[in-house]
C-alpha positions in Angstrom: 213.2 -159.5 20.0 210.5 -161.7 18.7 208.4 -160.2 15.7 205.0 -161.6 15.3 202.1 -160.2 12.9 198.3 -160.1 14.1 194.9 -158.9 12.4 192.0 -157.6 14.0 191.1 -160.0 17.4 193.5 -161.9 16.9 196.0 -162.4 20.3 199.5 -163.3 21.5 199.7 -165.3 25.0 202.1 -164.6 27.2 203.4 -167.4 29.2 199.9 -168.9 30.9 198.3 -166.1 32.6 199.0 -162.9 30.2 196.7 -162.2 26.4 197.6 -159.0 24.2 194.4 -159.2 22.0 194.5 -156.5 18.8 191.1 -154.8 19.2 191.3 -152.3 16.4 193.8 -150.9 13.7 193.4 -146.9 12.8 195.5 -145.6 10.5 198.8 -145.6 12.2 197.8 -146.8 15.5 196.4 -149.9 16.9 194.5 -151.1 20.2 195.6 -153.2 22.3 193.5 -155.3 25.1 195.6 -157.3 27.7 194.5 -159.8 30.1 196.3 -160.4 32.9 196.0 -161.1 36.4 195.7 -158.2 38.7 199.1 -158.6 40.5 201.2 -157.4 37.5 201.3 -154.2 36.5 201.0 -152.8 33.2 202.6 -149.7 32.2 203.0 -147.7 28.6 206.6 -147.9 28.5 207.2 -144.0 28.8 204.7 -144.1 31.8 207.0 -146.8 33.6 210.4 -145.4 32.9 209.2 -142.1 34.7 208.1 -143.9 37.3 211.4 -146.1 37.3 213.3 -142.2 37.1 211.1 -141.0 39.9 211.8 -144.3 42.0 215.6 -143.6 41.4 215.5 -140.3 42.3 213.5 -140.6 45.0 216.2 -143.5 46.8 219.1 -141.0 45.9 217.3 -138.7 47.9 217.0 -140.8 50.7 220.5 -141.9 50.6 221.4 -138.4 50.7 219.6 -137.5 53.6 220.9 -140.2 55.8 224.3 -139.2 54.8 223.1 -135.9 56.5 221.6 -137.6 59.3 224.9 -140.0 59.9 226.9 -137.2 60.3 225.1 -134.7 62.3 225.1 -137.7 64.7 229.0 -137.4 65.0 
């Protein structure tokens, strides 16, 4: 993991095309503004794990049911 330290407006690039700018430090917490093109996505990383859970779940699912499917066919 690479460790970097940033004041106030100051930013970290990402590759070409991606900025993480440091907006404003409160107490424990600090804002973030990223630049990036459109076509990538940006997730809080609880946000995107449920989504990655949901994702999972959701092709088990699917898998399931087509098991079902297969053998009702037989």
């Amino acid at each position: 993991m690479l460790v970097l330290s940033r004041k106030r407006n100051e930013a970290i690039q990402v590759g070409e095309d991606i900025e993480i700018t440091v907006l404003a430090i409160e107490g424990d917490q600090i804002k973030l503004g990223i630049s990036a093109p459109k076509s990538i996505d940006i997730y809080r990383k609880e946000i995107y794990v449920d989504i990655q859970q949901q994702n999972n779940e959701a092709a088990n699912v699917s898998l399931d049911l087509l098991e079902l499917l297969k053998d009702s066919n037989k």
